[in-house]
C-alpha positions as CSV (number, residue, x, y, z in Angstrom):
1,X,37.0,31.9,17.8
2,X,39.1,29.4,15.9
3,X,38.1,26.6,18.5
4,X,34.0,27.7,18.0
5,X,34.7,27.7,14.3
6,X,36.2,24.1,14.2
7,X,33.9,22.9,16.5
8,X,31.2,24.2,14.4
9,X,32.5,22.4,11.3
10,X,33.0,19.2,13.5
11,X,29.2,19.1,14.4
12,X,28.1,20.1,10.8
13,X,30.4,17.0,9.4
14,X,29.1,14.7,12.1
15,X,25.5,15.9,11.0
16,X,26.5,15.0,7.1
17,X,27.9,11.9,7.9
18,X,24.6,10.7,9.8
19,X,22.3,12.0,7.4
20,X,24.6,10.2,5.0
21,X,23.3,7.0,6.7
22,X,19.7,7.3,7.1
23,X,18.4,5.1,4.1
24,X,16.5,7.8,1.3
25,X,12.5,7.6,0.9
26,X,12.0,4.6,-0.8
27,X,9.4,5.4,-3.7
28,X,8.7,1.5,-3.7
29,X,7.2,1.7,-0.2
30,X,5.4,4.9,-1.0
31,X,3.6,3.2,-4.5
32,X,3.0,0.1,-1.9
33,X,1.3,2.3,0.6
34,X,-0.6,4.3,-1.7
35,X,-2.1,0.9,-3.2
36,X,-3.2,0.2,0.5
37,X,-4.2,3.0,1.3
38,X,-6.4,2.9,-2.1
39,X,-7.3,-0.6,-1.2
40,X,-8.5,-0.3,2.1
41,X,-10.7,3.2,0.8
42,X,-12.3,1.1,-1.3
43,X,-13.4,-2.0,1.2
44,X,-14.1,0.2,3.7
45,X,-16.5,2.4,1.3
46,X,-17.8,-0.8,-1.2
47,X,-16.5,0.8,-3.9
48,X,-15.8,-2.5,-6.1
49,X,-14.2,-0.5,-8.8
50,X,-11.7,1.2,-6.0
51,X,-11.0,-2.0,-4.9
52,X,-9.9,-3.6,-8.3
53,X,-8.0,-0.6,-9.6
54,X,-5.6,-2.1,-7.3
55,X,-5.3,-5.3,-9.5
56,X,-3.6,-5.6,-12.5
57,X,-6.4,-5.5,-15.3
58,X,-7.2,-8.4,-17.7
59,X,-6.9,-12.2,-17.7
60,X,-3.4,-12.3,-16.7
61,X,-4.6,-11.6,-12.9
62,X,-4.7,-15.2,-11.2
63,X,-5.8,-14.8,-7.1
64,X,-6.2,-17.8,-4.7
65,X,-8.7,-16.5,-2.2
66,X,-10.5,-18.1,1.1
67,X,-13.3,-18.3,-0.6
68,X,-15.1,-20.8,-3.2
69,X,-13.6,-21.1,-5.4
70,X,-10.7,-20.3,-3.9
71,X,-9.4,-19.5,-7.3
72,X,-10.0,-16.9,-9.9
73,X,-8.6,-16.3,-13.0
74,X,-8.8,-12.7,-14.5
75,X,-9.9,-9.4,-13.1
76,X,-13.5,-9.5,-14.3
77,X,-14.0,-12.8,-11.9
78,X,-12.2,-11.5,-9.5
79,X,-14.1,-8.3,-9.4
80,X,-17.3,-10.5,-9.3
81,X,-16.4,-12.1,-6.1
82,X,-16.2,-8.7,-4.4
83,X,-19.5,-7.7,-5.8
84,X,-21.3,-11.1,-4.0
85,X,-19.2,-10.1,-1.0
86,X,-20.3,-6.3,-0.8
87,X,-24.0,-7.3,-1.8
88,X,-23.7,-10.0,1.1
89,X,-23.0,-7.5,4.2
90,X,-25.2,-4.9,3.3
91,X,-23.7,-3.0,6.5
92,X,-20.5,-1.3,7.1
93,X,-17.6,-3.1,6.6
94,X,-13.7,-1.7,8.2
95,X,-11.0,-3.6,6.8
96,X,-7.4,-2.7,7.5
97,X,-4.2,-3.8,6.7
98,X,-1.2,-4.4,9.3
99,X,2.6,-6.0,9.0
């Protein structure tokens, strides 16, 4: 019985000690993935105002883009350019995001 019972203990410290090592949840990558996630709702669905609730609000917000003019300064203009770009494709759009 002593053997089984320091076994036991054995396999339970092991179990600790790996545990131990496995890196917590990160609540970073969560907030990161919850603003994709949010993000991508938003494309996929056209809901402009989904889309920018990702952004930081106001006239702070600078984003170089592909498109003319390539380069917006503030939310409101950036929130303009996904209007024009929702209004353009009047059919479904999918956008996802990958590594």
């Amino acid at each position: 019985m002593r053997t089984l019972t320091a076994l036991g203990i054995a396999i339970l410290a092991s179990a600790n000690a790996v545990a131990a090592d496995r890196p917590a949840a990160n609540p970073d990558k969560a907030a990161i993935q919850a603003l994709e996630d949010t993000y991508n709702e938003g494309f996929n669905s056209k809901d402009v105002d989904k889309v920018m609730s990702v952004y930081a609000p106001g006239k702070e917000l600078f984003v170089f883009d592909v498109v003319p003019p390539r380069e917006y300064k503030g939310w409101e203009a950036y929130k303009k350019d996904f209007e024009g770009l929702f209004s353009t494709f009047p059919a479904p759009m999918k956008n996802t995001l990958s590594d």
